[in-house]
C-alpha positions as CSV (number, residue, x, y, z in Angstrom):
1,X,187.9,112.7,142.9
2,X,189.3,111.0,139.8
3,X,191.3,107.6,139.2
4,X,194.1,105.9,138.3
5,X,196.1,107.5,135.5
6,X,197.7,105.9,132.6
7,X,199.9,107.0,130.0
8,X,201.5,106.5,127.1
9,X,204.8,107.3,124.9
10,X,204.2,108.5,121.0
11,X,206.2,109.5,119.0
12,X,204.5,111.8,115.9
13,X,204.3,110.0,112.4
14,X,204.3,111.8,109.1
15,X,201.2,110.0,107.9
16,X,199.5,111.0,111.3
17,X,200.0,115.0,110.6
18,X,198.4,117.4,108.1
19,X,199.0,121.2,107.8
20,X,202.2,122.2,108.7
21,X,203.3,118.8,109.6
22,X,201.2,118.9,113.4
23,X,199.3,116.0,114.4
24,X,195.4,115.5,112.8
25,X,192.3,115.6,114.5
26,X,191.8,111.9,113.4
27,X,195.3,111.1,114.5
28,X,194.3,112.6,118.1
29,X,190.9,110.8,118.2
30,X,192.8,107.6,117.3
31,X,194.9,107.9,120.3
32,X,192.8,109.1,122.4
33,X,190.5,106.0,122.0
34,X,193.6,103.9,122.2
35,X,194.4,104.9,125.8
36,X,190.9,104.5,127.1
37,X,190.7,100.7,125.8
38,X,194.9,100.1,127.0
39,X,193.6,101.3,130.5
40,X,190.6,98.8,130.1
41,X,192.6,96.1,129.1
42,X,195.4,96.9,131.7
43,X,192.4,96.4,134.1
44,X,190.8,93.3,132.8
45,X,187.8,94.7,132.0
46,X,188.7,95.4,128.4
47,X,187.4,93.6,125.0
48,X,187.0,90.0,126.5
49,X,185.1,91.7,129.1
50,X,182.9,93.6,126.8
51,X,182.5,90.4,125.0
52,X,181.9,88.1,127.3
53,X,179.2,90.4,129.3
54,X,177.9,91.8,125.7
55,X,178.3,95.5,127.4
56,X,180.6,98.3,125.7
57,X,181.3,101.9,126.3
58,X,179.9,104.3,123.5
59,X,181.5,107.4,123.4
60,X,179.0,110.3,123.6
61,X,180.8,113.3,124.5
62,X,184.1,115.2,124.0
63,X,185.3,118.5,124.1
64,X,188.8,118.8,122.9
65,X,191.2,122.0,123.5
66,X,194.2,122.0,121.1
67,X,196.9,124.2,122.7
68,X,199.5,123.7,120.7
69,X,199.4,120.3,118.9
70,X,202.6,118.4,118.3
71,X,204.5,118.0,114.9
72,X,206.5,115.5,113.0
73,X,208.7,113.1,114.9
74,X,207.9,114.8,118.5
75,X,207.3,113.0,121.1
76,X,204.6,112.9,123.4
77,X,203.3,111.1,126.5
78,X,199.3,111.0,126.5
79,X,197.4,110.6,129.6
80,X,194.2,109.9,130.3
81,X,192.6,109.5,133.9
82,X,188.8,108.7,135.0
83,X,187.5,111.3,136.4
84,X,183.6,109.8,138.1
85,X,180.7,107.9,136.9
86,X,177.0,108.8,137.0
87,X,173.9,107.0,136.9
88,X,175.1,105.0,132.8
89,X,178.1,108.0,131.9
90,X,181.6,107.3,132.5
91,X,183.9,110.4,132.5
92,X,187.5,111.0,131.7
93,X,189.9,113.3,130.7
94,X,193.0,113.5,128.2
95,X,196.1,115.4,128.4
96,X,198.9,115.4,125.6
97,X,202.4,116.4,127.5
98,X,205.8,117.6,125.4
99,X,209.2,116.1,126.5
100,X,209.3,119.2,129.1
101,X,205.7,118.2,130.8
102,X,204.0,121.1,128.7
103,X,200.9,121.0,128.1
104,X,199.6,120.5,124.4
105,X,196.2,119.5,124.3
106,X,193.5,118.8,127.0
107,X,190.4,116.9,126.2
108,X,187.1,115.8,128.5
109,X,185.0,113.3,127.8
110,X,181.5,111.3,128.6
111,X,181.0,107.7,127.7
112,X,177.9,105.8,127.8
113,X,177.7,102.6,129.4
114,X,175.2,99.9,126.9
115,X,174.1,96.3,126.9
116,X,175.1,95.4,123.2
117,X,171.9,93.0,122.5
118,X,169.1,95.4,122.8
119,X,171.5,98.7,122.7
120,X,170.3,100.3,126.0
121,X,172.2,102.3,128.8
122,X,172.9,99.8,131.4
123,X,174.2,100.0,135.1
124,X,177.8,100.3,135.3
125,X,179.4,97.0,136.6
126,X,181.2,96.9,139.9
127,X,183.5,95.1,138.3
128,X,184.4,98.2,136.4
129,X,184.1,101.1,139.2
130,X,186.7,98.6,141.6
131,X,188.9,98.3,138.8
132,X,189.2,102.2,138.3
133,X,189.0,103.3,142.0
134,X,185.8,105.2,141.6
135,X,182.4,104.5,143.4
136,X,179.1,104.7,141.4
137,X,177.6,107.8,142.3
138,X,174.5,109.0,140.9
139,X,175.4,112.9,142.3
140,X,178.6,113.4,140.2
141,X,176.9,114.3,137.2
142,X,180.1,116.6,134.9
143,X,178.5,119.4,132.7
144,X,179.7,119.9,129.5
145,X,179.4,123.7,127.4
146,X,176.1,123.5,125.2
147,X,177.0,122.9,121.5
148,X,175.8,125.7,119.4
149,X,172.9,125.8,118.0
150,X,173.1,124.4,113.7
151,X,170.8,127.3,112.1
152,X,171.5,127.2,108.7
153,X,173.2,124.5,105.9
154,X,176.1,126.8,103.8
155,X,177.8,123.8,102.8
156,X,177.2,120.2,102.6
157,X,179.2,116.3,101.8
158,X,177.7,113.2,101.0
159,X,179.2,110.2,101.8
160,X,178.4,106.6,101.8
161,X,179.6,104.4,105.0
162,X,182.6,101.5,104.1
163,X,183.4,98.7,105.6
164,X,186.7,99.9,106.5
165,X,184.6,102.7,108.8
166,X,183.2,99.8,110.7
167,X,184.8,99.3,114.4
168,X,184.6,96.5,117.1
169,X,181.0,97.5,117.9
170,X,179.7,97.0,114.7
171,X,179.0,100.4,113.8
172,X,180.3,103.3,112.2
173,X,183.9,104.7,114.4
174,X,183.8,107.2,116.3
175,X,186.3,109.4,114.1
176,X,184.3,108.6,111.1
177,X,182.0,111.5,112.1
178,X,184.9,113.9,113.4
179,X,185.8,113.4,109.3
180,X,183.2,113.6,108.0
181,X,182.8,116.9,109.4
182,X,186.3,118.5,108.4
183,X,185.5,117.1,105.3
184,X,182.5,119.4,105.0
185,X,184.5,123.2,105.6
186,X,185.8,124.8,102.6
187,X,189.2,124.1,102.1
188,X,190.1,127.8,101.9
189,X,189.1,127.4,105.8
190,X,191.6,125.1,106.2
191,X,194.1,127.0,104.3
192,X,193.8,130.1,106.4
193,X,192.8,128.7,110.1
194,X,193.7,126.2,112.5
195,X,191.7,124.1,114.7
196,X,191.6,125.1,118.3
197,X,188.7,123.5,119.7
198,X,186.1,120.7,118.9
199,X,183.0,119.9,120.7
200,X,181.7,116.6,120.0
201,X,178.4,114.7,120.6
202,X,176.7,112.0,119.3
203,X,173.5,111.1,119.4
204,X,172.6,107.6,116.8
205,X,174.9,105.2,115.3
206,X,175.8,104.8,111.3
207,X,176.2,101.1,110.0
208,X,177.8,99.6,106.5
209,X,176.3,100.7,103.6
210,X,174.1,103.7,104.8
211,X,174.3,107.0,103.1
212,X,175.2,110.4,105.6
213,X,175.0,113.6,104.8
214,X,177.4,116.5,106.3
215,X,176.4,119.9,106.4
216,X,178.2,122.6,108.3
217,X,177.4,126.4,108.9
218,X,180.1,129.3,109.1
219,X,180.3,131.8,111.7
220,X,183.1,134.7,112.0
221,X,183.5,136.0,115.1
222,X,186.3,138.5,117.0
223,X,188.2,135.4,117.5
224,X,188.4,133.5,114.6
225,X,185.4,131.6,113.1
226,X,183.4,129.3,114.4
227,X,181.7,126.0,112.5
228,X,178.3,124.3,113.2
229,X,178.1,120.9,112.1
230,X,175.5,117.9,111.6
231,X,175.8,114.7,110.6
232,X,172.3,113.1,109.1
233,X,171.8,109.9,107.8
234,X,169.1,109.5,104.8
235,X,166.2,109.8,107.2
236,X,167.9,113.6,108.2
237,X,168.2,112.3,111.5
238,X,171.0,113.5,113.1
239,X,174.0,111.1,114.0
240,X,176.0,113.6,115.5
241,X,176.6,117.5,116.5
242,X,179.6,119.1,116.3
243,X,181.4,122.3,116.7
244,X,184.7,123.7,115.7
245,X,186.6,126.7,116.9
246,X,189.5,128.0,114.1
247,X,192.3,130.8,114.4
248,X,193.3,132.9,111.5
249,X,196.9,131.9,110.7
């Protein structure tokens, strides 16, 4: 069982692509956190709500397939539907459409539900589970793939948290990690490969001014190579784990 749909018109922007002129990984994440917060809003139980109820959603999982991501000046209609919630998680999915109803890139995600004063899971507000369509039910738990296991640092980037990486929460953005990571690869690997898949989870949030390390382990394999990443802060605790799945070119 899943909910409402909504959806959305793009068109690509220059300054929203990289190689080869197809849309970014941070451009995606972007507009994929976009459509979830539209859909709240278009629901009334978006930022007021949060806000006036001191509760938010905190992303915590997403794995992302990239089909065949769009280029310069295409346009796109992105979708994204709730999918169940379970126990404090949310789910939902993403789909990126061409003009023809093609399908570009397909993306799942798991969002925790918090109480922003003492930063603990809370129960999911009917408010929120009428508004979508969906019941709480605490046997609808959605699996996601294990990330693989980080062995081994090849490669690493320090980097210092700004202001500007701040978000409505008061912590570091989402995407900010998902950066930090790509950040981390040899740019040879971006040269030569393209991003196919990215798992995604995170596990402590950043705040202004704190120094973050990103280390990131390569893997060849008979499909392309495959990266292990971490995100620490100055404790080495991790933040986030990620993994990316590249294509020779």
């Amino acid at each position: 069982m899943r909910g409402t749909s909504f959806e959305k018109d793009y068109s690509i922007h220059y300054y929203e692509t990289g190689k080869d002129q197809k849309l970014n990984i941070s451009s995606l994440l972007c507009f994929f956190e976009e459509m979830a917060l539209l859909q709240s809003e278009s629901k009334q139980v978006g930022l007021d709500y949060y806000t006036k109820h001191k509760v938010a959603w905190m992303l915590y999982q997403f794995d992302i397939r990239l089909h065949n991501p769009p280029q310069f000046l295409q346009n796109i209609k992105v979708v994204t539907q709730p999918s169940g919630f379970f126990r404090f998680f949310g789910y939902r999915y993403f789909h990126v459409f061409d003009q023809q109803n093609n399908e570009l890139i397909t993306a799942h995600s798991s969002w925790l539900f918090v109480n922003t004063e003492n930063k603990r899971p809370t129960k999911i507000h009917d408010d929120i589970t009428l508004a979508y369509g969906l019941p709480l039910n605490n046997d609808t738990k959605e699996d996601f793939e294990p990330i693989p296991e980080f062995k081994e640092c090849q490669y690493q980037k320090e980097f210092q948290v700004r202001y500007s990486d701040i978000d409505f929460n008061k912590h570091v953005n989402n995407v900010k990690y998902v950066e930090w990571a790509m950040e981390a690869i040899p740019v040879e690997v971006h040269e030569a490969y393209t991003l196919k898949r990215i798992q995604v989870m995170f596990k402590k949030e950043n705040h202004y001014g704190m120094k973050i390390t990103s280390q990131v382990q390569l893997e060849t394999n008979e499909n392309g190579l495959l990266c292990k990443h971490r995100i620490l802060d100055k404790q080495d605790n991790e933040s986030c784990i990620l993994a990316s799945y590249w294509e020779k070119d």
